[in-house]
C-alpha positions as CSV (number, residue, x, y, z in Angstrom):
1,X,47.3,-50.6,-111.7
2,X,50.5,-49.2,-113.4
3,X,53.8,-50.7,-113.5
4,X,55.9,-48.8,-111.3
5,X,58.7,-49.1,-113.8
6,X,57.2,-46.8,-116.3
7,X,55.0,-44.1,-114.8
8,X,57.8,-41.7,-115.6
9,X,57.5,-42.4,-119.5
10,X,53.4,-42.0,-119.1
11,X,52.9,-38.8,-116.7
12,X,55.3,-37.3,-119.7
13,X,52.7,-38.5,-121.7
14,X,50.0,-37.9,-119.6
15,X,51.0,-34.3,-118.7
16,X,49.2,-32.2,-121.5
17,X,45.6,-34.6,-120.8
18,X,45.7,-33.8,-117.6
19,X,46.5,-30.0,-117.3
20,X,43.8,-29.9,-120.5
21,X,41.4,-31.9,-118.1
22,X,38.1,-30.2,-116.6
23,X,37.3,-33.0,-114.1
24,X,40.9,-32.1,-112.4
25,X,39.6,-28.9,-109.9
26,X,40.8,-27.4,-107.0
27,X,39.6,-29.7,-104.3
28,X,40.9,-33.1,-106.3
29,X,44.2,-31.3,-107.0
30,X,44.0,-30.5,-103.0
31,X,43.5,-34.1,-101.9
32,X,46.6,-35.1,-104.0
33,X,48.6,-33.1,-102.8
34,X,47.9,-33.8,-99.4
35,X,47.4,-37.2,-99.6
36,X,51.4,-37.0,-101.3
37,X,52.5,-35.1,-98.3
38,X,51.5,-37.0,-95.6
39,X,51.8,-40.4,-96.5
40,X,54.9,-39.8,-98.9
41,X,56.9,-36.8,-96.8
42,X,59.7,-37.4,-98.9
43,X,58.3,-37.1,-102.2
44,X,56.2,-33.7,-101.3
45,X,57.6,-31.5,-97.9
46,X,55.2,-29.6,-96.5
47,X,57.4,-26.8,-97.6
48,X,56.5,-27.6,-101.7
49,X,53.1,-29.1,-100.0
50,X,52.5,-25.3,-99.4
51,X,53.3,-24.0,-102.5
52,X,50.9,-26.5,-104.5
53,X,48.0,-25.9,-102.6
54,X,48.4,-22.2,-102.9
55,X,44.9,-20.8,-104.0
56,X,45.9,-17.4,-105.3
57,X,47.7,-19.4,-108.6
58,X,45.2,-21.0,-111.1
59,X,44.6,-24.8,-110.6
60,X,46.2,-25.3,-114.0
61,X,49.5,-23.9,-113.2
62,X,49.7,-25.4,-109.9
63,X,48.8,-28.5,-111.2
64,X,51.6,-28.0,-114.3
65,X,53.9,-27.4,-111.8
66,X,53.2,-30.4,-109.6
67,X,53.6,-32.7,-112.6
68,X,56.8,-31.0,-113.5
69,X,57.9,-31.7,-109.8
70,X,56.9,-35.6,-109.7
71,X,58.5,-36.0,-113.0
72,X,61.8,-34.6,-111.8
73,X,61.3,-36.1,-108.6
74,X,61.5,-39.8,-110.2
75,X,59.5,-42.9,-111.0
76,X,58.4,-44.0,-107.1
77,X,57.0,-40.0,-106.9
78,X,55.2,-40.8,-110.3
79,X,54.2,-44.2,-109.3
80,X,52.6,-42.6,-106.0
81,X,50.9,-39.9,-108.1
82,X,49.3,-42.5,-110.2
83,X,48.1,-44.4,-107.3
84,X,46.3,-41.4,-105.7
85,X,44.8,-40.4,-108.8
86,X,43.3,-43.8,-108.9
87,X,42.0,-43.9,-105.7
88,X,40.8,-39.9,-105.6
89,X,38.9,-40.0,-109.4
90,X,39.2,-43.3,-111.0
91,X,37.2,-42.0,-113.7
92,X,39.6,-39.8,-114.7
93,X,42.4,-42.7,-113.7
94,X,40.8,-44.4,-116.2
95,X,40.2,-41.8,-119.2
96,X,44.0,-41.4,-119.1
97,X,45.6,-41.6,-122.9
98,X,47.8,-43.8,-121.5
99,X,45.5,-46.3,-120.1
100,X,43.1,-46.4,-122.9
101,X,46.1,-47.3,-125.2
102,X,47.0,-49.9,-122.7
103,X,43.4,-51.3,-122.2
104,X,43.2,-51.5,-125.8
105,X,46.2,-53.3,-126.6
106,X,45.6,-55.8,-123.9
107,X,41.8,-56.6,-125.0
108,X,40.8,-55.4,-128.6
109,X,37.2,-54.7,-129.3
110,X,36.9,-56.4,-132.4
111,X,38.4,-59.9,-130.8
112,X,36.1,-59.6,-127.6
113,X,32.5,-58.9,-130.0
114,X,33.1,-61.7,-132.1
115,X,35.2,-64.7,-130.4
116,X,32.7,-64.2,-127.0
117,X,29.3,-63.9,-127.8
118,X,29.7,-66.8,-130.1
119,X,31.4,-69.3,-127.3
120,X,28.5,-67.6,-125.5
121,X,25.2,-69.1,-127.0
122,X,26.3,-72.1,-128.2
123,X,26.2,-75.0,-125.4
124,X,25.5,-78.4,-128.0
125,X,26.6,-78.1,-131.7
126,X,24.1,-80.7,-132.7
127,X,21.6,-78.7,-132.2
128,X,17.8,-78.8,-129.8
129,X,16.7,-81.8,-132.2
130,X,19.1,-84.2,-131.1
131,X,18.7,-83.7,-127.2
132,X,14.6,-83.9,-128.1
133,X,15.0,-86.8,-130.1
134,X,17.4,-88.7,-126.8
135,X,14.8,-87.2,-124.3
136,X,12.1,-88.8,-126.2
137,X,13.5,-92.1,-126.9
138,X,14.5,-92.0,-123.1
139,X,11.0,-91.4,-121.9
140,X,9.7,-94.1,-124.2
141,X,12.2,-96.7,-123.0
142,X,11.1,-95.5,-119.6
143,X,7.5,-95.8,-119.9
144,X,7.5,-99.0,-121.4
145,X,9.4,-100.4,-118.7
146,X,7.6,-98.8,-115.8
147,X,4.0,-99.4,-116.8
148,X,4.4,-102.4,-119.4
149,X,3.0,-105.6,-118.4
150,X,4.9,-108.8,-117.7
151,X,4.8,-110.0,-121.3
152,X,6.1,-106.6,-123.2
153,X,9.0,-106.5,-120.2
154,X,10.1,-110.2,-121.8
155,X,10.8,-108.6,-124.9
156,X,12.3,-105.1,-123.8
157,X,15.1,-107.1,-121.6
158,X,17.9,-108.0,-124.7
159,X,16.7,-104.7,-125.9
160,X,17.9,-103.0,-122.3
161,X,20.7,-105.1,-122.1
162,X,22.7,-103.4,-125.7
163,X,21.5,-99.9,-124.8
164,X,23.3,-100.8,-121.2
165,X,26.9,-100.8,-122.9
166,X,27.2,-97.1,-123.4
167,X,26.6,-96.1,-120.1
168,X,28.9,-95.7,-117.0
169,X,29.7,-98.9,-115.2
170,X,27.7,-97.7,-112.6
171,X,24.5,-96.6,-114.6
172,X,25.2,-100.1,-116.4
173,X,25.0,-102.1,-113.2
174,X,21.9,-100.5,-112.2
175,X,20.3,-101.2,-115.3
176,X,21.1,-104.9,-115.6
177,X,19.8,-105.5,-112.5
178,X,16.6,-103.7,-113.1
179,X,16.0,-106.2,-116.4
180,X,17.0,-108.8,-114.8
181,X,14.5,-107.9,-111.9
C-alpha cells in the first residue's frame, strides 16, 4: 500500500489521471464516497457526502471536486482515499502514474529478465555429464558388490575402504562395516 506520509504529494500528482480516467464512473465514484462518509465521518460529513454524490453534476466534476477536497482536507483524508480506491478498483489502484513509477523503481524490468531466469535453470554448473558419470560409477560400485562373488568382493574391499573417506561419518560407518561384512 502507500505510505501515509506522502499521499498528499501523489493525489496532486494523481489528480489529472484520475479525472482523465474512463474506468472512474458514477457508481465507483459513489462507493467512495460512501465508503469515506461512513467509516471516516470526519473526513467527508454527510453534509459534503451529499454534495459529491449529487447526480445532476457530471461524474468528472464531482469527482474534481472531491479530489480538491481530500487534498485540502490533508494527508490521513488522502491516505483513506487511497485505501478505498484500492479496495473498490485495484485495477485502476494499480494503473496509477504514481504507482507505476513506484513499482518501477523498486523492481526494474531489465534487472528481473536477466538476473532470474538465469539463477532459474541453472541447478549444477558442471553440467548433466558429471552427475551421469557419479550415477554410473555409483551403480557399478554397487553392482559389483551386491551380486559379485566371494573372490571379486576380496578385491573391491581396499577399493571401498578409500572411496569411504569422502563421505559423512555416518555414510562412512555404514560402509566399512558393509566391507568388512
Amino acid at each position: 500500500m502507500t505510505d501515509i506520509y506522502d499521499c498528499h504529494e501523489k493525489l496532486q500528482r494523481d489528480t489529472q489521471f484520475l479525472c482523465s480516467h474512463q474506468r472512474l464512473d458514477t457508481e465507483l465514484v459513489d462507493r467512495l464516497v460512501l465508503q469515506l462518509n461512513r467509516i471516516y465521518p470526519q473526513i467527508l460529513s454527510d453534509k459534503e457526502a451529499h454534495r459529491f454524490r449529487n447526480l445532476s453534476v457530471p461524474t468528472k466534476v464531482r469527482l474534481a471536486e472531491l479530489l480538491t477536497h481530500l487534498y485540502v482536507k490533508g494527508e490521513e483524508a488522502c491516505h483513506e482515499f487511497y485505501r478505498g480506491l484500492h479496495i473498490h478498483a485495484e485495477d485502476v489502484y494499480t494503473s496509477l502514474p504514481t504507482r507505476v513509477t513506484q513499482r518501477d523503481m523498486v523492481e526494474p524490468k531489465w534487472k528481473y529478465n536477466a538476473a532470474s531466469t538465469q539463477e532459474r535453470y541453472v541447478l549444477n554448473d558442471r553440467g548433466p555429464m558429471f552427475f551421469l558419470s557419479c550415477f554410473s560409477f555409483l551403480v557399478g560400485v554397487a553392482m559389483l558388490y551386491y551380486y559379485g562373488e566371494g573372490d571379486t568382493l576380496r578385491c573391491t574391499r581396499p577399493f571401498l575402504h578409500c572411496s569411504a573417506a569422502a563421505l559423512s561419518n555416518g555414510a562412512k560407518d555404514v560402509l566399512i562395516s558393509y566391507a568388512e561384512v
